[in-house]
C-alpha positions as CSV (number, residue, x, y, z in Angstrom):
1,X,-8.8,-103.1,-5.4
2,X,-12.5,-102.5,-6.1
3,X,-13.2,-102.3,-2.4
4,X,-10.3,-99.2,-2.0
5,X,-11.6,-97.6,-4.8
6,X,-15.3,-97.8,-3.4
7,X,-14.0,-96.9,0.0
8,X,-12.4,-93.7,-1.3
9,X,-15.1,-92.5,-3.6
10,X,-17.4,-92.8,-0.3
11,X,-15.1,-90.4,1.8
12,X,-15.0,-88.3,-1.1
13,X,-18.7,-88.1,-1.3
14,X,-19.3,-88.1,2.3
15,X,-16.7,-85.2,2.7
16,X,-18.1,-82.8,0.2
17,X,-22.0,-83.6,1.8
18,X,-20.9,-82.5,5.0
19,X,-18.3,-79.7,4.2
20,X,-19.1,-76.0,5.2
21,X,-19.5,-73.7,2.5
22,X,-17.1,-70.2,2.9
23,X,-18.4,-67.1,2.3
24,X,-17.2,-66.2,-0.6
25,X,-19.0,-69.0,-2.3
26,X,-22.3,-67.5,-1.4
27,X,-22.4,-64.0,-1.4
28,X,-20.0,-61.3,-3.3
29,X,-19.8,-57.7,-1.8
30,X,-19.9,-55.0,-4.2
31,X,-17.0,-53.5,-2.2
32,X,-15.5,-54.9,1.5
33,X,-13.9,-51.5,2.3
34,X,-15.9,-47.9,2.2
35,X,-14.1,-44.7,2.3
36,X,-16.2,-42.0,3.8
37,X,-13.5,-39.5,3.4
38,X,-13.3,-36.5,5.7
39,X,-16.3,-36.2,7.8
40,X,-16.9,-33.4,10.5
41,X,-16.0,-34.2,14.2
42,X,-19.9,-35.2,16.0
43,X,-21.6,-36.1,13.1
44,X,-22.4,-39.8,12.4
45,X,-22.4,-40.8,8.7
46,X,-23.3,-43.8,7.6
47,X,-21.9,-46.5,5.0
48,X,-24.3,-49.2,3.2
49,X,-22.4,-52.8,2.1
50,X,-23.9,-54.3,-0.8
51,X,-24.2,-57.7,-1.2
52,X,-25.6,-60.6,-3.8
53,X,-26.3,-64.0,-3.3
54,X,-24.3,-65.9,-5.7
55,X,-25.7,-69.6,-4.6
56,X,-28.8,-70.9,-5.7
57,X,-29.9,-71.3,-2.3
58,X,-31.0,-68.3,-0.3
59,X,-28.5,-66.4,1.5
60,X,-29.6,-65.1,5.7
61,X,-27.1,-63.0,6.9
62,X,-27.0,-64.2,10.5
63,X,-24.9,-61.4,12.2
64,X,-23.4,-58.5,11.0
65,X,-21.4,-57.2,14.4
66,X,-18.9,-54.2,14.8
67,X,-15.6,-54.4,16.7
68,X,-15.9,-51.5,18.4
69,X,-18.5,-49.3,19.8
70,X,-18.2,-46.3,17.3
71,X,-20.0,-48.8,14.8
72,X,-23.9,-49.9,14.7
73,X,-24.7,-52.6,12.2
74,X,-28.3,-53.4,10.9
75,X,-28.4,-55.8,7.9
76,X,-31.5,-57.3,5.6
77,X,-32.6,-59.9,8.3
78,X,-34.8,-61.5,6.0
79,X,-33.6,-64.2,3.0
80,X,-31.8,-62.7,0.2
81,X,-33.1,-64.8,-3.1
82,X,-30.4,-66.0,-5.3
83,X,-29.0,-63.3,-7.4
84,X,-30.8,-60.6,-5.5
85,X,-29.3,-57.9,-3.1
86,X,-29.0,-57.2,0.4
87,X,-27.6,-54.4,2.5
88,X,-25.4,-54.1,5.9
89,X,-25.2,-50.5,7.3
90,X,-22.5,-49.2,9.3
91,X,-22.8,-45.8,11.1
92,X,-19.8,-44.1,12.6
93,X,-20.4,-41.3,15.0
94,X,-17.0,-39.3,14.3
95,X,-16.0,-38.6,17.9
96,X,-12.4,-38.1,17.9
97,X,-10.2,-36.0,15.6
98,X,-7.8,-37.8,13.3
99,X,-7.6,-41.1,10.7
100,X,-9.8,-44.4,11.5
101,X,-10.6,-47.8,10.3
102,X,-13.5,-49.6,12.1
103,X,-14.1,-53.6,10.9
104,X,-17.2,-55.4,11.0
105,X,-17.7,-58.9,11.2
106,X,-20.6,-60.4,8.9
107,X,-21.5,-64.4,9.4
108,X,-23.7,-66.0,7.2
109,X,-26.1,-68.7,7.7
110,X,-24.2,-72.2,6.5
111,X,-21.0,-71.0,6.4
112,X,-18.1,-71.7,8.7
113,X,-15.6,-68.0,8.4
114,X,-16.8,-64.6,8.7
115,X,-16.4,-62.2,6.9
116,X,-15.0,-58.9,7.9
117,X,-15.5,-55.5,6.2
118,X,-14.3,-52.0,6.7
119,X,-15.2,-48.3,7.0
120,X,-12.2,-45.8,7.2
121,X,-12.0,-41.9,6.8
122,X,-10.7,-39.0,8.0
123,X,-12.2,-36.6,11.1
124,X,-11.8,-33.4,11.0
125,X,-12.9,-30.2,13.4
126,X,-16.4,-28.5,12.7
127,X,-15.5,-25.2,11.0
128,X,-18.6,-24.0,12.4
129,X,-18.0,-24.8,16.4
130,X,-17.3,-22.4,18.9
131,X,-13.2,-22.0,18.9
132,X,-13.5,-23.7,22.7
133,X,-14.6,-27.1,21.1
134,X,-12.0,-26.8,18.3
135,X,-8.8,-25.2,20.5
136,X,-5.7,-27.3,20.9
137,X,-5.0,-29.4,24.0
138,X,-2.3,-27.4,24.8
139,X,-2.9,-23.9,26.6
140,X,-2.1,-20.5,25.1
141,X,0.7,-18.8,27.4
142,X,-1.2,-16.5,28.7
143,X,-3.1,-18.8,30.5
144,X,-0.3,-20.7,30.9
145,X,0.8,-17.7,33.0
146,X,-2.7,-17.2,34.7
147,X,-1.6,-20.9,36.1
148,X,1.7,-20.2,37.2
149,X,0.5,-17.0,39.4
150,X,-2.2,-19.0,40.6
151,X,0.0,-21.8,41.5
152,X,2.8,-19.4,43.6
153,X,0.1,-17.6,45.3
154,X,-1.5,-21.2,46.5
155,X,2.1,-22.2,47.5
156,X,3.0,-18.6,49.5
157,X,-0.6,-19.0,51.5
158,X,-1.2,-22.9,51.8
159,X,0.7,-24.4,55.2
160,X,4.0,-26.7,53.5
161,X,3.6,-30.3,53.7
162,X,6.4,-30.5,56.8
163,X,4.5,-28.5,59.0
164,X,1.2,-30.1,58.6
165,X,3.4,-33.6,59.9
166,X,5.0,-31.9,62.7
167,X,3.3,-32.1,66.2
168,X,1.5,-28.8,67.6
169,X,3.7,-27.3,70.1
170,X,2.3,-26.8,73.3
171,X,2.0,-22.9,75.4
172,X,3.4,-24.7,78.2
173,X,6.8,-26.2,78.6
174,X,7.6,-28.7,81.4
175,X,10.1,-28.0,83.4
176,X,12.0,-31.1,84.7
177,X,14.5,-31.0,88.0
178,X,16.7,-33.5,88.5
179,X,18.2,-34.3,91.7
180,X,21.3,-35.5,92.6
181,X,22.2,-37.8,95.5
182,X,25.1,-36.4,98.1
């Protein structure tokens, strides 16, 4: 009985030497999602992570990587002292019109997950932009019009597809005479 006992307290201890540590043990963000709220179209903005080591070991933030391109992480790359704080900034470059939500991925040193945190808004057209940058996709009618006129003239003067397929005739016709036997 005293040898099971012993045997189980050892995997016990060995287990908990050798288990990873999760992230949440060692560092606490100050908030995992950032709203930047409506930003104008072309203009990057960026959002700062906060986060404190809560171990009494020194926490290295080994990689803090975005999941798309429209993200650039740079993080403290030097050891954050126990209690003290340390910053990941994400900067979006607002490209395309509408709603987002961009995820980073943020590994620290010693621990076996990741962590993931997030950067949404909203954007929107630059008020101040010329009215070509900001016009709808879709064309007004008159130059929907313009298109159609361009396209009948093109189709009245351009040869159709069945002639450019048919052989050249030829200026000269052979005659053939056929002879008969009496």
């Amino acid at each position: 009985m005293k040898k099971l006992v012993f045997a189980l307290a050892t995997f016990a201890i060995t287990t908990g030497v050798f288990a990873q540590k999760k992230s949440d043990d060692v560092a606490k963000f100050k908030t995992e999602s950032i709203d930047l709220g409506k930003l104008i179209q072309n203009t990057p903005v960026p959002a700062i992570f906060e986060v404190t080591n809560v171990s009494k070991e020194n926490l290295i933030i080994e990689q803090a990587n975005p999941t798309c391109g429209c993200t650039i992480g740079e993080y403290t790359k030097t050891p954050i002292a126990p209690g003290e704080i340390g910053t990941i900034k994400a900067t979006y470059n607002a490209k395309n019109l509408g709603m987002f939500e961009k995820h980073l991925t943020v590994k620290f040193a010693g621990c076996d997950d990741m962590k993931s945190i997030t950067i949404k808004g909203e954007v929107i057209a630059d008020p101040n932009a010329p009215a070509a940058t900001a016009a709808p996709a879709t064309a007004s009618p008159v130059a929907e019009k313009q298109i159609a006129e361009k396209a009948a003239t093109l189709e009245t003067t351009s040869p159709s597809k069945s002639d450019a397929k048919a052989p050249a005739k030829k200026s000269a016709s052979k005659s053939t005479t056929t002879l008969k036997k009496p």
